[in-house]
Structures are given as C-alpha cells and as structure tokens.
C-alpha positions as CSV (number, residue, x, y, z in Angstrom):
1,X,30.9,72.4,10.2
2,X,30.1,68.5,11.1
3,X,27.5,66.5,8.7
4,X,25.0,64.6,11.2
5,X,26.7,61.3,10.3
6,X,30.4,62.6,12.0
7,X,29.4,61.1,14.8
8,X,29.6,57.7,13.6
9,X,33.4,58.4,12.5
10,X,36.9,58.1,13.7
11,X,39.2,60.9,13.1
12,X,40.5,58.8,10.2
13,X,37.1,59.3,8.1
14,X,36.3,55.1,9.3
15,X,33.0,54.2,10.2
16,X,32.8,53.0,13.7
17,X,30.7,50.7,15.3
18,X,28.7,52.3,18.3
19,X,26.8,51.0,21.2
20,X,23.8,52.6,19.5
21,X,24.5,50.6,16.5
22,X,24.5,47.6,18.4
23,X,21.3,48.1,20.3
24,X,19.8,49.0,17.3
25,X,20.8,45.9,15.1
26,X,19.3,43.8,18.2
27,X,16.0,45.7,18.7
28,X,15.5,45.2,14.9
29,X,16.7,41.5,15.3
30,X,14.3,40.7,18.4
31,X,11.5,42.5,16.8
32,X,11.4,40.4,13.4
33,X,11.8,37.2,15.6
34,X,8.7,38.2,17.5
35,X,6.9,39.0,14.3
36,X,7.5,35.8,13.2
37,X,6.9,34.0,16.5
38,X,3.5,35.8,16.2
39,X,2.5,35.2,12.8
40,X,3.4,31.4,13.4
41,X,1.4,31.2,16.6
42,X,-1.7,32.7,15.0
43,X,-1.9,30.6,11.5
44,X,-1.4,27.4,13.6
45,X,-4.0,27.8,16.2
46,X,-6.6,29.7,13.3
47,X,-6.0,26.5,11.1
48,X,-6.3,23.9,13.1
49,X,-7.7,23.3,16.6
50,X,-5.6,19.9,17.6
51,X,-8.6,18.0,18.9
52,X,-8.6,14.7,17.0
53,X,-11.6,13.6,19.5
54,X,-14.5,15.0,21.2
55,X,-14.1,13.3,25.0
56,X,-10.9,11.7,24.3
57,X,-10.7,10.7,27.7
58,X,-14.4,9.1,28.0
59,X,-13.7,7.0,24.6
60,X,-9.9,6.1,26.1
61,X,-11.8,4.0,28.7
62,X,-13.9,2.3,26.4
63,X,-10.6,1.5,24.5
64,X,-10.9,-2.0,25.1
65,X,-14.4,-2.6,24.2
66,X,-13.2,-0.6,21.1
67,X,-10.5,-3.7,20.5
68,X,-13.3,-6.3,21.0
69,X,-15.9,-4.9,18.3
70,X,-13.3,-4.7,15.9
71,X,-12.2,-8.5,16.8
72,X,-16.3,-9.5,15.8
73,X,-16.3,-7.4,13.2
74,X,-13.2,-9.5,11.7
75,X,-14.4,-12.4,12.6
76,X,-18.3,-11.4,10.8
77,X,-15.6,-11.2,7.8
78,X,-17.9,-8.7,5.7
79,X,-16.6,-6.6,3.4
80,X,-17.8,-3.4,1.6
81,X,-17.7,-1.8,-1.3
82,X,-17.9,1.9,-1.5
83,X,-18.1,4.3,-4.8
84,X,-18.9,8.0,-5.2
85,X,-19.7,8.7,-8.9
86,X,-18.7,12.4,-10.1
87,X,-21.9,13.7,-9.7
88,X,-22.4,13.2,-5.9
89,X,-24.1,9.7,-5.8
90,X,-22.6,7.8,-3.0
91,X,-23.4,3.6,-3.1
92,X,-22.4,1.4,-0.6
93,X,-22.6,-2.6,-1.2
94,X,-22.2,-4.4,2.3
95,X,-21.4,-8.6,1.7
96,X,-20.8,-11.0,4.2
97,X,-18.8,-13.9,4.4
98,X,-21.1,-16.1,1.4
99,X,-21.1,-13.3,-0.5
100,X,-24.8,-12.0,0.2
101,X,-25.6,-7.7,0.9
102,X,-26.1,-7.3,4.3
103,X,-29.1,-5.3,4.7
104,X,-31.4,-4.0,7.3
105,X,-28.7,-1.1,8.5
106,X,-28.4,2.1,9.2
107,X,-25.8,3.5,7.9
108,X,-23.8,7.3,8.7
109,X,-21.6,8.2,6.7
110,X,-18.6,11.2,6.9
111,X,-16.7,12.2,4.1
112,X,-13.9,15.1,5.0
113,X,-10.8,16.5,4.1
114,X,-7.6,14.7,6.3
115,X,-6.5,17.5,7.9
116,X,-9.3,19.9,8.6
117,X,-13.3,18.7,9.9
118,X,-14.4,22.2,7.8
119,X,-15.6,20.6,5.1
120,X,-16.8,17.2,6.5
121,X,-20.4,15.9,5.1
122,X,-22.3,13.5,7.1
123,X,-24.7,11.5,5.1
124,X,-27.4,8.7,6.3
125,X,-27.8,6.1,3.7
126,X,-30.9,4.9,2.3
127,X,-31.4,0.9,1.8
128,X,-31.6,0.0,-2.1
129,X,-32.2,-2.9,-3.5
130,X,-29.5,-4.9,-0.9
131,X,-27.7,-1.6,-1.3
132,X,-27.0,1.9,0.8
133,X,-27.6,5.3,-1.0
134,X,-27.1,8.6,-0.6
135,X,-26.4,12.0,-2.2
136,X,-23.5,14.8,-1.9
137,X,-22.5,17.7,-3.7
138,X,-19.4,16.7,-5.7
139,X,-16.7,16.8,-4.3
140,X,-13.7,19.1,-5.1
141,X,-10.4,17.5,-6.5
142,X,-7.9,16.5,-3.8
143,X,-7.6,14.0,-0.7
144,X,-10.9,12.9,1.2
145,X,-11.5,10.5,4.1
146,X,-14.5,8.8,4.5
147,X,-15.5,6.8,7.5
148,X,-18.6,4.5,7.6
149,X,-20.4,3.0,10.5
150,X,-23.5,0.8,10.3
151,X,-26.0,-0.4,13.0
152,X,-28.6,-2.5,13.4
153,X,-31.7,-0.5,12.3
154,X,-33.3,1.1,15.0
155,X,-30.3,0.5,16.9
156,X,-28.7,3.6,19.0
157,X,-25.8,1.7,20.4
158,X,-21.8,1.0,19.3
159,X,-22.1,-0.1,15.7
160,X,-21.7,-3.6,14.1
161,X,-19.7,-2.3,11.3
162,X,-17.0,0.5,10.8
163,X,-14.8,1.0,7.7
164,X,-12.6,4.0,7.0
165,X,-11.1,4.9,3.4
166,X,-8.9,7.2,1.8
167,X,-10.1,8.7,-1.6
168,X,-8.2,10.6,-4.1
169,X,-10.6,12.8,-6.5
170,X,-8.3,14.0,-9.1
171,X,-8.4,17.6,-10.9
C-alpha cells in the first residue's frame, strides 16, 4: 500500500515538484507580502497623519506677506533668549537692537516633539520684570521643538515676532 506522500514521487523514490507545490509556494508568498503591505499601511497612517498645516492652501496665499514679516522682523534685529529649567519653568528674555527687553507682548508659546503634535504644550507667557514666564510639566528626555510668537498686547493680528528652536533634554 501507498503512504499519502507517494503522490509527490517519481517511480525512482525523487521528490517531484507539482503544480500544487507551486501554487502553494505562491499563495503563501502573496499572502505574507499582503500581511506586510497591511501592517505597513496601518502603523503609517495610525502614527502619523501627514498634515504639517491646518489650511495649507489659505496660509500658501499669504506666503508672501509671510516673506515680508520676516524681512521687518530682521530688520527690528531683536533677539531672544529662551531657557526651560528642569523643573518646568520656562523664561523668555526678548532684547532689541540697544540691548533693552522688549516688553509689552503677548507671547504663545508651543513646545512639541518633531515628529508627532501628541504631545505639544501651548503656553501663554506672563510679563516679568522685562521678562516672559510660564510653567510646564518637565519635559521627558529626548528632542523638542519649540516655536514662539509674540504680539503686540491686545493685538489679535500676524505677530511681530516668531522664533523657532530645537531643544535636546538629555536622559
């Protein structure tokens, strides 16, 4: 009597390659690529959306009034200096060309992680003593971008002032 695998044999005892073998060894191959296909697909569009900005069209027109605030704010030459202290105290010094704190600004403030918005904290600073303040939880070790824009206070318009920084917070 024949064993179930006989089939698969030549009359020498040789394995043989079948069609069935062959459409086998393709489903199998197909399937895994799908798998894969799949699992990419979901992890990228879970982890990351792709919108960089809300009304990217809208703000594209308003490119070049974009170009000409940035051209004042060079020429206003102010410069800032911006520290977060372990324990969450944020403390921005704006200076202007002499060397004098701007103040009378309101300032917004958004610290977050480069790749993600899901851990961004926005943060209104509060005048002191020629000087902006504010609060945060500390933040975790790792890579951080924070992006500052200040107005005129009581001003709802473009801002006067933008900076953006990179920040390393080390373990």
């Amino acid at each position: 009597m024949a064993s179930t695998g006989d089939h698969c044999r030549d009359r020498h005892g040789e394995i043989r390659l079948t069609g069935r073998h062959v459409l086998a060894v393709m489903l199998v191959f197909l399937a895994v690529v799908f798998a894969v296909n799949a699992a990419m697909i979901y992890a990228a569009l879970s982890t990351y959306s792709g919108v960089v900005a809300a009304e990217p069209y809208r703000k594209g027109l308003h490119y070049n009034d974009r170009i000409l605030a940035e051209e004042r704010q060079r020429l206003r030459n102010w410069q800032e200096a911006l520290t977060i202290e372990p324990d969450g105290w944020v403390t921005l010094a704006i200076t202007g060309a002499d060397g004098e704190h701007i103040g009378n600004l309101s300032v917004d403030l958004t610290i977050g992680r480069p790749s993600t918005n899901r851990e961004d904290v926005k943060l209104g600073l509060v005048a002191d003593a020629g000087r902006y303040r504010g609060q945060i939880a500390p933040l975790p070790p790792g890579a951080w971008i924070v992006a500052l824009e200040a107005r005129s206070a009581g001003a709802d318009g473009e801002p006067i002032f933008r900076a953006r920084k990179r920040l390393w917070v080390a373990p």
